[in-house]
C-alpha positions as CSV (number, residue, x, y, z in Angstrom):
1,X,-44.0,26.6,36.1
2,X,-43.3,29.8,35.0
3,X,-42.2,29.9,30.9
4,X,-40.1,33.3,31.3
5,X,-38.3,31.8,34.5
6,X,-34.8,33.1,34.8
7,X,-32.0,29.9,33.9
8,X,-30.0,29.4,36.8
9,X,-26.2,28.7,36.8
10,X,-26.7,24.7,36.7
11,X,-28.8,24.9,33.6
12,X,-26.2,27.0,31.9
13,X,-23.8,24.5,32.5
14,X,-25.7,22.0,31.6
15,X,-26.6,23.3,28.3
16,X,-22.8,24.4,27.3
17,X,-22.4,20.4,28.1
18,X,-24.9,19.2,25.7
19,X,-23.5,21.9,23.2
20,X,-19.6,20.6,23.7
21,X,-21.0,16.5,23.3
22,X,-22.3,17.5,20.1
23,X,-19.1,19.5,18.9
24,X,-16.9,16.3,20.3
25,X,-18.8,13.7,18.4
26,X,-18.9,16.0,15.2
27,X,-15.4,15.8,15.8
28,X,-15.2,12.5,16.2
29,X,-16.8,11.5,13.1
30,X,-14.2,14.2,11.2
31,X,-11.2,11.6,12.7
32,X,-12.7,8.9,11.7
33,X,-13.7,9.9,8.1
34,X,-10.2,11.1,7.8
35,X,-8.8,7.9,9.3
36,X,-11.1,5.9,6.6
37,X,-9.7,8.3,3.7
38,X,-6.4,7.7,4.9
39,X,-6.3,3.7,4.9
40,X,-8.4,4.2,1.2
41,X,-5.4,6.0,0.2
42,X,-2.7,4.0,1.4
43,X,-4.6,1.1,0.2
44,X,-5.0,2.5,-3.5
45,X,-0.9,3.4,-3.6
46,X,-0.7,-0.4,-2.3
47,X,-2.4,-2.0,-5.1
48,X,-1.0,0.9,-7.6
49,X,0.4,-1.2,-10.6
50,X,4.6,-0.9,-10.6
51,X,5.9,2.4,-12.8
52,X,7.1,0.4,-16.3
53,X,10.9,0.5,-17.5
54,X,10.1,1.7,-20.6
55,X,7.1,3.8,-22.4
56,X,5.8,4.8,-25.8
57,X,3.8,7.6,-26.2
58,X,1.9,7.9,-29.3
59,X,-0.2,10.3,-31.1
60,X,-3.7,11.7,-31.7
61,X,-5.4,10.4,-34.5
62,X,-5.7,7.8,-37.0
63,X,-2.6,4.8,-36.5
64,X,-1.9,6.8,-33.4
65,X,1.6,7.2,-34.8
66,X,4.0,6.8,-31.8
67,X,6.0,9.7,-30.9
68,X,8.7,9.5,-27.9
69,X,10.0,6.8,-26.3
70,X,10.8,7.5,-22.1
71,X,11.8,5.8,-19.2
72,X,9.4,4.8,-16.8
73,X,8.4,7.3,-14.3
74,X,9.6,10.2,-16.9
75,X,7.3,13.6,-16.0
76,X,7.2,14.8,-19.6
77,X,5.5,11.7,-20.9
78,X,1.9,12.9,-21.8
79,X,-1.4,10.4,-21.1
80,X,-1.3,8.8,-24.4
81,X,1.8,6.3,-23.2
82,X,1.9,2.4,-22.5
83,X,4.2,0.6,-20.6
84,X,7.0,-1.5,-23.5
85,X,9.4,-4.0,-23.2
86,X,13.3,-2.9,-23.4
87,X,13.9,-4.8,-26.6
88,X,10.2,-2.7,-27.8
89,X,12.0,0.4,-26.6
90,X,15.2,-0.2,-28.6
91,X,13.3,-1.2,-31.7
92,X,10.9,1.9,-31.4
93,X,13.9,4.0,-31.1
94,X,15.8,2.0,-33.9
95,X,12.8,2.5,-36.4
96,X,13.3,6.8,-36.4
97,X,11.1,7.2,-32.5
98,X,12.6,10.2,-31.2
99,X,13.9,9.8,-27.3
100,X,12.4,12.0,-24.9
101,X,14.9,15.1,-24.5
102,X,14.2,15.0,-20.4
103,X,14.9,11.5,-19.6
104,X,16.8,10.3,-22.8
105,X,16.1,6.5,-23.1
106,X,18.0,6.3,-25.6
107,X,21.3,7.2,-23.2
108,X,19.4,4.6,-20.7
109,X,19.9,2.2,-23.0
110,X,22.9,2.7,-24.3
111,X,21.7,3.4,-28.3
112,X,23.0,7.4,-28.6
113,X,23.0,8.3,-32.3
Protein backbone atom coordinates (compact mmCIF):
# COMPACT_ATOMS: atom_id res chain seq x y z
CA UNK A 1 0.00 0.00 0.00
CA UNK A 2 1.03 3.21 -0.93
CA UNK A 3 2.08 5.61 2.36
CA UNK A 4 1.23 9.04 0.47
CA UNK A 5 -2.18 7.53 -0.69
CA UNK A 6 -4.87 10.22 -0.92
CA UNK A 7 -7.65 9.82 2.30
CA UNK A 8 -10.88 9.33 0.86
CA UNK A 9 -14.16 10.77 2.07
CA UNK A 10 -14.94 7.69 4.48
CA UNK A 11 -11.68 7.99 6.32
CA UNK A 12 -12.34 11.66 6.84
CA UNK A 13 -15.37 10.91 8.46
CA UNK A 14 -14.16 8.43 10.18
CA UNK A 15 -11.36 10.33 11.79
CA UNK A 16 -13.70 13.55 12.76
CA UNK A 17 -15.67 10.57 14.65
CA UNK A 18 -12.83 9.38 16.64
CA UNK A 19 -11.87 13.11 17.22
CA UNK A 20 -15.72 14.07 18.44
CA UNK A 21 -15.65 10.54 20.97
CA UNK A 22 -12.77 11.87 22.53
CA UNK A 23 -14.12 15.56 22.91
CA UNK A 24 -17.59 13.81 24.32
CA UNK A 25 -15.95 11.68 26.89
CA UNK A 26 -13.56 14.70 27.86
CA UNK A 27 -16.87 16.16 28.35
CA UNK A 28 -18.23 13.74 30.07
CA UNK A 29 -15.68 13.43 32.74
CA UNK A 30 -16.07 17.59 33.10
CA UNK A 31 -20.03 16.70 34.17
CA UNK A 32 -19.21 14.32 36.26
CA UNK A 33 -16.31 16.12 38.16
CA UNK A 34 -18.64 18.92 38.45
CA UNK A 35 -21.51 16.76 39.60
CA UNK A 36 -18.97 15.24 42.38
CA UNK A 37 -17.92 18.94 43.35
CA UNK A 38 -21.35 19.79 43.56
CA UNK A 39 -22.74 16.98 46.04
CA UNK A 40 -19.11 17.71 48.08
CA UNK A 41 -20.47 21.10 48.39
CA UNK A 42 -23.85 20.55 49.27
CA UNK A 43 -22.67 17.90 51.56
CA UNK A 44 -20.10 20.34 53.38
CA UNK A 45 -23.12 23.23 53.86
CA UNK A 46 -25.11 20.01 55.25
CA UNK A 47 -22.81 19.10 57.96
CA UNK A 48 -21.85 23.03 58.44
CA UNK A 49 -22.18 23.53 62.31
CA UNK A 50 -25.47 26.05 63.02
CA UNK A 51 -24.49 30.09 63.02
CA UNK A 52 -24.38 30.80 67.13
CA UNK A 53 -26.89 33.40 68.78
CA UNK A 54 -24.28 35.14 70.23
CA UNK A 55 -20.32 35.82 69.75
CA UNK A 56 -17.31 37.32 71.36
CA UNK A 57 -14.58 38.44 69.58
CA UNK A 58 -11.42 38.91 71.29
CA UNK A 59 -8.11 40.39 70.73
CA UNK A 60 -4.46 39.72 69.57
CA UNK A 61 -2.15 39.07 72.16
CA UNK A 62 -1.53 38.05 75.60
CA UNK A 63 -5.25 37.37 77.75
CA UNK A 64 -6.70 37.91 74.31
CA UNK A 65 -8.71 40.62 75.88
CA UNK A 66 -12.25 40.34 74.34
CA UNK A 67 -13.43 43.17 72.29
CA UNK A 68 -17.17 43.19 70.74
CA UNK A 69 -19.86 41.23 71.48
CA UNK A 70 -22.30 40.42 68.03
CA UNK A 71 -25.05 38.44 67.04
CA UNK A 72 -24.57 35.39 65.37
CA UNK A 73 -24.25 35.63 61.71
CA UNK A 74 -22.98 39.46 62.19
CA UNK A 75 -20.49 40.36 58.93
CA UNK A 76 -18.32 42.71 60.92
CA UNK A 77 -17.21 40.07 63.44
CA UNK A 78 -13.53 39.38 62.62
CA UNK A 79 -11.98 35.48 62.82
CA UNK A 80 -10.90 35.81 66.31
CA UNK A 81 -14.80 35.14 67.63
CA UNK A 82 -16.44 32.03 69.51
CA UNK A 83 -19.87 31.14 69.64
CA UNK A 84 -21.39 32.40 73.78
CA UNK A 85 -24.27 31.80 75.57
CA UNK A 86 -27.01 34.72 75.88
CA UNK A 87 -26.47 35.02 79.59
CA UNK A 88 -22.22 35.07 78.49
CA UNK A 89 -23.36 37.78 76.12
CA UNK A 90 -25.17 39.95 78.62
CA UNK A 91 -22.46 39.44 81.19
CA UNK A 92 -19.61 40.32 78.52
CA UNK A 93 -21.55 43.36 77.71
CA UNK A 94 -22.40 44.10 81.51
CA UNK A 95 -18.54 43.89 82.37
CA UNK A 96 -17.62 47.30 79.91
CA UNK A 97 -17.56 44.74 76.21
CA UNK A 98 -18.48 47.18 73.68
CA UNK A 99 -21.59 45.96 71.30
CA UNK A 100 -20.86 45.71 67.83
CA UNK A 101 -22.05 49.12 66.13
CA UNK A 102 -23.52 46.94 62.90
CA UNK A 103 -25.62 44.42 64.65
CA UNK A 104 -26.00 45.98 68.14
CA UNK A 105 -26.42 42.92 70.52
CA UNK A 106 -26.87 44.90 72.99
CA UNK A 107 -30.40 46.26 71.37
CA UNK A 108 -30.94 42.25 70.61
CA UNK A 109 -30.94 41.75 73.97
CA UNK A 110 -32.57 44.32 75.34
CA UNK A 111 -29.46 45.86 77.64
CA UNK A 112 -29.13 49.62 75.70
CA UNK A 113 -27.04 51.86 78.06
Amino acid sequence: MNEFAPLTRLDLLRFLERVQLGDLERTRRWIADEERRQAEQAEGERRRPPVPDWMLEVGIGAGRPPVAVHVGGCHMSGKRVRGISRDEARRALADGVPACTHCRADTELGMLE
